[in-house]
Residue, then its C-alpha position, 0 to 999 in steps of 0.5 A: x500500500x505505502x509502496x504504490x503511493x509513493x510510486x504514484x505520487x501521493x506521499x509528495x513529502x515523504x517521496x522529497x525525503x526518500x529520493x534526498x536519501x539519494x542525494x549522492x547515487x546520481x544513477x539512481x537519481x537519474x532513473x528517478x527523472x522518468x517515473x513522473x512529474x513530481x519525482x522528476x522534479x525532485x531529482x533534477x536539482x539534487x542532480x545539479x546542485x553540485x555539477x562541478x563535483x570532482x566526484x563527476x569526473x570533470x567535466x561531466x556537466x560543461x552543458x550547465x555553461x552554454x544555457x547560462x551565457x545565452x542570455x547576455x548584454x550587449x558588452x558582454x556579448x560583444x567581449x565575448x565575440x572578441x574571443x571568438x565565441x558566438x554566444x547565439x549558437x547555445x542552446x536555450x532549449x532546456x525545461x530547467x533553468x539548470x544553473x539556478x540549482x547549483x547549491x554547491x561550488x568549488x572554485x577550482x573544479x569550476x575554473x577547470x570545467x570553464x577552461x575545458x569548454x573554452x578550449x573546444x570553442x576556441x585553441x588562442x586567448x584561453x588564459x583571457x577568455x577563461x578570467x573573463x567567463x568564470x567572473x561572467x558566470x559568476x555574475x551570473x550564478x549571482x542574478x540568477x539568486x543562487x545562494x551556496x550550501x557548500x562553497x570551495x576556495x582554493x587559492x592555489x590552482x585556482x590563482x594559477x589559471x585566473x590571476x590576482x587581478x580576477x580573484x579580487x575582483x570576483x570576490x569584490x563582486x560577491x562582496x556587494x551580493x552577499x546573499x550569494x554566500x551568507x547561507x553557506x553552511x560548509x566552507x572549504x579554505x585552501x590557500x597558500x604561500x601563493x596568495x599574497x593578499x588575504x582579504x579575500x577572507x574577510x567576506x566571509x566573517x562579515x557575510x557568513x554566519x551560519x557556517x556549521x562544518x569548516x575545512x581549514x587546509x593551509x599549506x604554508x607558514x605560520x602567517x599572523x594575518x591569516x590566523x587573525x582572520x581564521x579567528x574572527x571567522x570561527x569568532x562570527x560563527x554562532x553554529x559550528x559543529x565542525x571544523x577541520x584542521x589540514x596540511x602542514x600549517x602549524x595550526x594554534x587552538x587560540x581560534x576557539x578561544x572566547x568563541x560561540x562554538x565551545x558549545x556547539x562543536x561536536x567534531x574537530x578533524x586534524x589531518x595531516x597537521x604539525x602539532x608542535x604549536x598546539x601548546x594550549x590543547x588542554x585548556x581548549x579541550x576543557x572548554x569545549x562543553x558538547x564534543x563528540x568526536x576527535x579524529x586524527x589522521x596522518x598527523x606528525x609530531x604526535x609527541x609526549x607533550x601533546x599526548x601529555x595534555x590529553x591524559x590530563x584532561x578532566x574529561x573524556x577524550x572522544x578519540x573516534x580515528x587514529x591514523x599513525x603516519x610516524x610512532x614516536x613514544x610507544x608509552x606514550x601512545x599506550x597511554x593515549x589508548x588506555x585513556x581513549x581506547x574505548x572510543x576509537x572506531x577507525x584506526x590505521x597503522x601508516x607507519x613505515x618504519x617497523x621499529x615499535x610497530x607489533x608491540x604497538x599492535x599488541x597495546x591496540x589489541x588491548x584497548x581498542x575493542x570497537x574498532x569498524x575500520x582497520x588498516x595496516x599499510x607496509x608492514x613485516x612479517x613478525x606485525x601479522x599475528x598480532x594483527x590475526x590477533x586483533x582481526x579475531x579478537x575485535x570479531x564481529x564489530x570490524x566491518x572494513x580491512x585494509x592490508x596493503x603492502x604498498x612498497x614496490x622493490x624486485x629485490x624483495x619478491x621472495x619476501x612478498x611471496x611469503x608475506x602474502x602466503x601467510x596472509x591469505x592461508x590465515x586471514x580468511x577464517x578469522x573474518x567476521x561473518x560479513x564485511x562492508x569493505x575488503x582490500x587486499x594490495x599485495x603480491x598473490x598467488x593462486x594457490x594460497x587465494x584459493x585458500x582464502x576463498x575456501x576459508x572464507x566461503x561463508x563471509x560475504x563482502x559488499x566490497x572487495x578490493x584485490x591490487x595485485x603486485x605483478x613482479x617479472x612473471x605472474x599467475x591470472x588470478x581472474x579466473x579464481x576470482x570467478x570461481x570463488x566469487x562470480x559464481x558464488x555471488x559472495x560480493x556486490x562490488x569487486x574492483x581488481x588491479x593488476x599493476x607493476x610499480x606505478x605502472x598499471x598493467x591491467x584494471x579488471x573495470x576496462x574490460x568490458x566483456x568481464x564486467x558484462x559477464x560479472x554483471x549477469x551475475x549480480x556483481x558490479x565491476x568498479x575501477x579500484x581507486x574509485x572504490x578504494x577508501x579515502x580515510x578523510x572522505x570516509x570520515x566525513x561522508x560516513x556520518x552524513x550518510x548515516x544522519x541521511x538515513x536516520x532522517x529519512x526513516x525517522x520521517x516515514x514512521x512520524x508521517x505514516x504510522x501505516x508505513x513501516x520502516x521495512x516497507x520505507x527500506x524496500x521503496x529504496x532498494x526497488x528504486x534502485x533495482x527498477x528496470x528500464x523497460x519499468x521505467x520506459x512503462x512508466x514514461x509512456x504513461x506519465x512525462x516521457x522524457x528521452x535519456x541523454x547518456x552523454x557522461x552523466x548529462x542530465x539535462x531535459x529538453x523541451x524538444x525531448x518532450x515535444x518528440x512524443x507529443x507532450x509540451 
């Protein structure tokens, strides 16, 4: 029942929320534009809120450009024809005004979409043509009432292509429209050395208030002008719940100080930073009343001191990641774990050096017994039984592993070999019962994957990532891979590489006949650094999503008491599920519409409806 009234369009509010829940799988979202009307006009804007995503393999979307620099001034359209550019050739035939969408902008993916679709229309003046449109479009964006969600300034690349000149000017120009950015509730900040003028950042503590997630990434020296600006930014914030400290930036915890956000931060991130200069963290860390989770992930100088400051604390340390790039104090990082163990859900050991690292193991297996992800990454043979060890003991609460012997020396194959025959005859009996994540990334050999397959035959893994380490001579481990897990079905994802050194020899998602053949079997074939885990990204995205589908369940049982949460989850698996042919059936009934497939176009013409008689 609750299932065809939310195919037919009755549950207008509760259908909005389901189709959110799939903001982020444009294909499902893409199949959601043929159902009807009201679907079709869900969908579309999640499609085009972000069309300069890096997530879209630029540059998907570059048909947003034309449709939005049809319509010009006379100056404008005259420049524009000064570089060879003849503006009365775009299309305007669109139902959508696609650009008034755009919730969310990155300042580089966006000059690099302007600069790929310039260089189609003309080969001479790119550098001028290219400053020229980005402020036009911005312009633009800006009378068509965009106002940004997410908003991504990098400097560096970005200063690189438009200049000083252009960077100021735009920004001068977002300065008199404030309503462009001061709904934004993600900022990202990416600046360098390169940028020698720093008022830039100035517009968003004047204009943006109600920033909720700030991204901090600063490669540079230490800079008084940028950290009283940083300051006054996170100061004229009355929101936070997140921020994110980045790179190698020598960041000091004085920004948090006398500020609003010692109330509403529930999540700090520190990625890849120096901590020498964070003198005062234990004093912040006492006033922040309502954190939830700290994460920290390939940091350096994670040394006595700091860890000393955290010991001390009078309050929990709600350490949720730890990734170790370096291990400088083994005692003192047992007694950062005694103290925040418990809380830890995401770990990794990145260090290369080996000295320390199984006693390290040894201490995790000790106090961290709720870890979801584990990673070890360039390890030796005396790290792997404590890591079996670990495996077996954390059980059923690991859902992501990561073995990866990342190094690449040929002198060093014998070592490989044995490496890799201890992992495989050893690891597949010690998995939990079912996995989300599996990446294994070392040399194998048939013989011993075959022996993992049968040890684990009874675990199924939703992903599974295999990077094969091809030395002078090497076993096709693809026809095991078909045996054990094509044929079995024991994946829903599977990504495999084959490659020597930094050279890819072979990638099993550019062969197509492969992945047709995969497909009749229920498993989609991924290419491997599409489907391998970014830490950071899987950070941030793995509470977003979970908040996603909290929200969307939490709707369909206040709304309809007559709906069950099981009845919510099967509309969105048969969302996902539902056939062309259904959703031609559908079109033929309802708004027929004719798929474009260009690279994940998605834009609707009039003509595609006149073409079966609908206006």
């Amino acid at each position: 029942m609750a299932c065809s009234k939310i195919f037919s369009g009755n549950m207008p509010e509760l259908t909005s929320k389901i189709i959110q829940y799939l903001q982020y799988d444009h294909l499902a979202l893409h199949s959601c534009i043929f159902v009807n009307r009201l679907w079709c006009r869900i969908a579309i804007p999640l499609l085009w809120e972000d069309p300069f995503s890096k997530k879209l393999k630029l540059p998907k979307n570059q048909n947003i450009l034309e449709p939005s620099l049809y319509k010009l001034n006379e100056d404008d359209k005259t420049r524009l024809n000064e570089f060879g550019i003849n503006n009365e050739t775009f299309s305007l035939n669109t139902l959508f005004n696609y650009s008034s969408f755009i919730k969310c902008l990155d300042t580089y993916t966006f000059v690099y979409s302007v600069k790929k679709w310039i260089k189609t229309k003309i080969s001479v003046n790119i550098m001028e043509s290219t400053k020229f449109i980005f402020m036009l479009l911005i312009k633009i964006f800006i009378e068509n009432g965009i106002s940004l969600h997410t908003f991504e300034v990098e400097v560096p690349i970005t200063l690189s292509v438009i200049g000083d000149k252009c960077f100021n000017s735009t920004f001068e120009l977002i300065l008199k429209n404030p309503n462009f950015i001061n709904n934004v509730k993600n900022l990202i900040l990416h600046f360098s050395e390169r940028m020698e003028n720093m008022e830039f950042l100035e517009r968003f503590y004047y204009n943006c208030n109600s920033i909720s997630s700030l991204h901090i990434l600063a490669s540079m020296d230490e800079d008084e002008q940028v950290e009283k600006n940083l300051s006054q930014i996170i100061k004229s914030q009355q929101n936070l719940k997140k921020i994110s400290f980045e790179y190698h930036f020598e960041y000091t915890l004085n920004y948090l100080k006398d500020s609003y956000c010692l109330n509403t931060l529930k999540t700090i991130i520190f990625y890849g930073i120096r901590f020498n200069s964070m003198v005062d963290f234990k004093e912040v860390f006492e006033q922040l009343n309502v954190l939830e989770s700290v994460h920290i992930l390939d940091c350096y100088s994670l040394n006595s001191v700091i860890i000393e400051q955290i010991i001390n604390l009078s309050k929990p340390f709600k350490l949720k990641s730890l990734f170790i790039n370096e291990i400088l104090d083994i005692k003192s990082l047992e007694s950062l774990l005694q103290k925040s163990g418990d809380y830890i859900e995401y770990f990794g050991l990145r260090s290369r050096s080996h000295a320390s690292k199984q006693q390290l193991l040894e201490v995790i297996k000790r106090y961290c017994t709720r870890i979801k992800f584990f990673e070890l990454f360039e390890f030796d043979k005396k790290e792997l039984w404590p890591t079996f060890d670990l495996i077996e003991d954390v059980g059923q609460n690991l859902n992501f592993i990561s073995i990866d012997l990342h190094e690449f020396y040929i002198y060093q194959l014998d070592h490989d070999t044995e490496l890799s025959s201890i992992i495989l005859q050893n690891l597949g009996q010690i998995l939990p019962h079912k996995l989300e994540y599996l990446n294994l990334a070392f040399k194998i050999n048939t013989n011993d994957l075959g022996i993992f397959f049968k040890n684990s035959q009874n675990i199924f893994i939703k992903k599974l990532l295999i990077k094969n380490k091809i030395y002078n001579e090497s076993e096709d481990i693809l026809p095991y891979i078909k045996e054990y897990v094509m044929k079995e079905k024991r994946v829903m994802y599977l990504a495999m590489e084959e490659s020597f050194g930094d050279e890819k020899k072979k990638n099993l998602f550019s062969l197509e006949d492969e992945v047709k053949e995969f497909q009749l079997h229920n498993i989609k074939i991924q290419n491997y650094n599409d489907l391998l885990i970014d830490i950071y990204d899987f950070v941030n995205e793995n509470k977003r999503e979970v908040v996603g589908r909290r929200n969307a369940g939490n709707l369909a049982t206040k709304l309809y008491e007559n709906s069950t949460p099981e009845e919510v989850v099967d509309v969105i698996s048969k969302l996902r599920k539902e056939s062309s042919e259904d959703m031609n059936k559908r079109m033929d009934k309802r708004i027929e519409l004719i798929e474009r497939k260009s690279n994940g176009n998605y834009e609707i013409t009039k003509s595609d409806c006149q073409q079966r008689g609908k206006k």
